[in-house]
ZAPAPA-333913 format. One record per residue (C-alpha): residue in three letters; x, y, z. Coordinates in pm, whole numbers, plus 50000, padded with zeros to 5 digits. Each point is the difference from the previous one (the first is absolute). Layout:
BEGIN
ALAXYZ ...
END
This chain:
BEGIN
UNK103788074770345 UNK503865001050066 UNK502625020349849 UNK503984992949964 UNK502795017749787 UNK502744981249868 UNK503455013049882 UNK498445009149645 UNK497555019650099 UNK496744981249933 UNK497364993250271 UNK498434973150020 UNK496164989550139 UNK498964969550194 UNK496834995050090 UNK498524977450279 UNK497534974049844 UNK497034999850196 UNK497074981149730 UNK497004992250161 UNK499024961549972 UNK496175016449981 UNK498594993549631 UNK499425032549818 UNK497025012149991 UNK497925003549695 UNK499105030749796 UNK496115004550068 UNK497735032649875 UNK498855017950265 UNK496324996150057 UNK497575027449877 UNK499075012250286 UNK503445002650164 UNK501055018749652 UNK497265027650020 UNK500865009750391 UNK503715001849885 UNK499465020149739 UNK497755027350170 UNK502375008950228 UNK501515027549773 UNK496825010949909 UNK499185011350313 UNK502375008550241 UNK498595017950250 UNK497315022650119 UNK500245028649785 UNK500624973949691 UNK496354987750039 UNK498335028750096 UNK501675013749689 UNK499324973649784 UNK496014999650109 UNK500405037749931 UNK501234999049651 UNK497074976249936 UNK497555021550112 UNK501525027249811 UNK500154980849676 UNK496354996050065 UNK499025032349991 UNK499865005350333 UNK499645042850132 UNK499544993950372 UNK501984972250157 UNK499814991150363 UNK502964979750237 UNK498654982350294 UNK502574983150228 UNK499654977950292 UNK502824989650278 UNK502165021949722 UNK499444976549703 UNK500654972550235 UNK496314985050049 UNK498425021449654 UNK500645016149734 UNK497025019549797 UNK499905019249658 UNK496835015549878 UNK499725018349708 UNK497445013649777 UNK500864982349689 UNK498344985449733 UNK499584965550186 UNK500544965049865 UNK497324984949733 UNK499114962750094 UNK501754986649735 UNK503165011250106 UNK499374982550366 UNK501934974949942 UNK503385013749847 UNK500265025450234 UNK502534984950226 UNK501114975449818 UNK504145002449924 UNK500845019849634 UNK496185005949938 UNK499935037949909 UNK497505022149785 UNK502855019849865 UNK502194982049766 UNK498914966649813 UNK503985002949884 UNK503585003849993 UNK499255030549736 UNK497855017850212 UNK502185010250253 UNK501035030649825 UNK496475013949965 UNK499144991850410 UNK498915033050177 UNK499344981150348 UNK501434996150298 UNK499984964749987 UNK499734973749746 UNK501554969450098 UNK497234983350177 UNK501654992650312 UNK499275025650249 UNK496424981150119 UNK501504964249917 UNK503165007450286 UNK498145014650259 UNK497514962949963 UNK502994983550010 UNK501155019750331 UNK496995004550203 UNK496185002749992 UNK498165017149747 UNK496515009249966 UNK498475024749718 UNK497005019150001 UNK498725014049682 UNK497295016549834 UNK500525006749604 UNK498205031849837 UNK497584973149817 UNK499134983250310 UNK496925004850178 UNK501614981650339 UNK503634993450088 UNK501964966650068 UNK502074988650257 UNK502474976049941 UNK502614983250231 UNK503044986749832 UNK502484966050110 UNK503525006849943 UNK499934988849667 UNK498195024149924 UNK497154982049925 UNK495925013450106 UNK498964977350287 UNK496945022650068 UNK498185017549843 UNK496725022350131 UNK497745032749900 UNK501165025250201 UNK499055038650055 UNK502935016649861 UNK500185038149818 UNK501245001649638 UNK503674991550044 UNK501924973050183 UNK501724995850340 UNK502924977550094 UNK500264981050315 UNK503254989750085 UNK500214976250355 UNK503274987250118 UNK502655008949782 UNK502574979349955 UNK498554973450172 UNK500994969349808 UNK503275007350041 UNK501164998750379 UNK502915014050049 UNK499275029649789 UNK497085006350177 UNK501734997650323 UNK502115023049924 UNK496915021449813 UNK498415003450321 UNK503175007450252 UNK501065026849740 UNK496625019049888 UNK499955020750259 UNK503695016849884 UNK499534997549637 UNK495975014450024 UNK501475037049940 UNK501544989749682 UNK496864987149813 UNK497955031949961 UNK502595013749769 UNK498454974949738 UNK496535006350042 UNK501035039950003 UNK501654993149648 UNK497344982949842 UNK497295027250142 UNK501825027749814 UNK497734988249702 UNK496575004150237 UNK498345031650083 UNK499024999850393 UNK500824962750054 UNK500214994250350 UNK502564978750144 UNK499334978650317 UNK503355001750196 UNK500144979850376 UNK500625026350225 UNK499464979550328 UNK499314964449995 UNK496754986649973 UNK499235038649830 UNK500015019349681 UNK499925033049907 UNK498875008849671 UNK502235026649806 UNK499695013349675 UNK502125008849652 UNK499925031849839 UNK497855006349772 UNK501034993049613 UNK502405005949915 UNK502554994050221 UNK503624985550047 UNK501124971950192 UNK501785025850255 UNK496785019750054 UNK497934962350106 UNK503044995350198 UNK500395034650161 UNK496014997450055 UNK499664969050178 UNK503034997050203 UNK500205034850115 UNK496104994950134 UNK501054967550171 UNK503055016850147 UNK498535037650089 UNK496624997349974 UNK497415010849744 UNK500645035349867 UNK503704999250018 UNK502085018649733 UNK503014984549838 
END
């Protein structure tokens, strides 16, 4: 664009016309698949999002004793176990499927939701971002199940597996599907990894001598514990960084 004044004051614009002769493109939807790795990106953000996010589940489960394994930092794998009430077979196949939740049916329920989450997207995101496989024994079951999941969401395997009452959560690759955020995922972990505990630490306020798994030195982890219930989010915090940082034993 181009200005001028004249005498009376008024400016005037004049553009450059520069049309392409290229036909305009049509309007298309985006395809489904496209759609659902767009839209998990908010979901999960980061490291501490979906470690988190597999936390509140596991919580909202019923879950006393959770356990954190990482490997490469979250890079490589990502593992929640807790002790939960597991997953009944019938619920197999909703489980990580997009807005498939057990705790609303409706708009109207929202206001009587005492959960963590409820929006059934946790489990569908982190499909849609890397590799997921769950391992699950409900308190009915005699045996557990392993199941492996496409990024759809969708069961592509399904075994009997040797699994305690509860459930774990493998998470491989994260953000995998989407290159340039893993890229930058795996150049930045090793910066951002003292940030993520702080999430973990906040949701273990609610457990009584959870232990955290925090990387201390690659390719190691040293388990820590929580205080015993009750206990604030500044006394995990205090416990678990202050051991990292001083050693076991030291005082505030």
């Amino acid at each position: 664009f181009s200005s001028s004044r004249g005498g009376s004051g008024v400016a005037s614009l004049e553009r450059a016309e520069s049309w392409s002769t290229e036909p305009a493109k049509a309007i298309k939807p985006i395809d489904r698949k496209s759609v659902h790795q767009i839209c998990s990106g908010p979901v999960v953000l980061s490291l501490s999002t979906a470690v988190k996010k597999i936390v509140e589940n596991s919580l909202d489960a019923g879950a006393t004793n959770i356990d954190l394994k990482l490997k490469d930092y979250g890079v490589d794998l990502i593992e929640v176990s807790g002790n939960g009430c597991g997953v009944e077979e019938e619920n197999f196949e909703g489980l990580t499927l997009k807005h498939h939740t057990s705790k609303i049916q409706e708009f109207a329920d929202l206001p009587q939701v005492e959960t963590f989450g409820f929006r059934g997207e946790a489990l569908s995101s982190l499909c849609a971002l890397s590799d997921v496989t769950i391992s699950t024994c409900h308190v009915s079951a005699k045996v557990g199940t392993r199941l492996v999941f496409d990024h759809d969401g969708k069961i592509i395997q399904k075994t009997p597996y040797p699994h305690p009452r509860g459930t774990t959560v493998s998470v491989k690759q994260l953000f995998s599907t989407l290159p340039v955020h893993h890229k930058e995922f795996q150049r930045n972990i090793k910066k951002k990894r003292a940030c993520f505990p702080f999430a973990f630490c906040r949701d273990c306020q609610f457990l009584e001598g959870s232990p955290a798994m925090l990387p201390v030195q690659p390719a190691k982890l040293t388990p820590r514990s929580t205080p015993p219930h009750p206990c604030s989010l500044e006394d995990n915090v205090i416990t678990v960084f202050s051991s990292v940082k001083n050693g076991p034993g030291s005082s505030r």
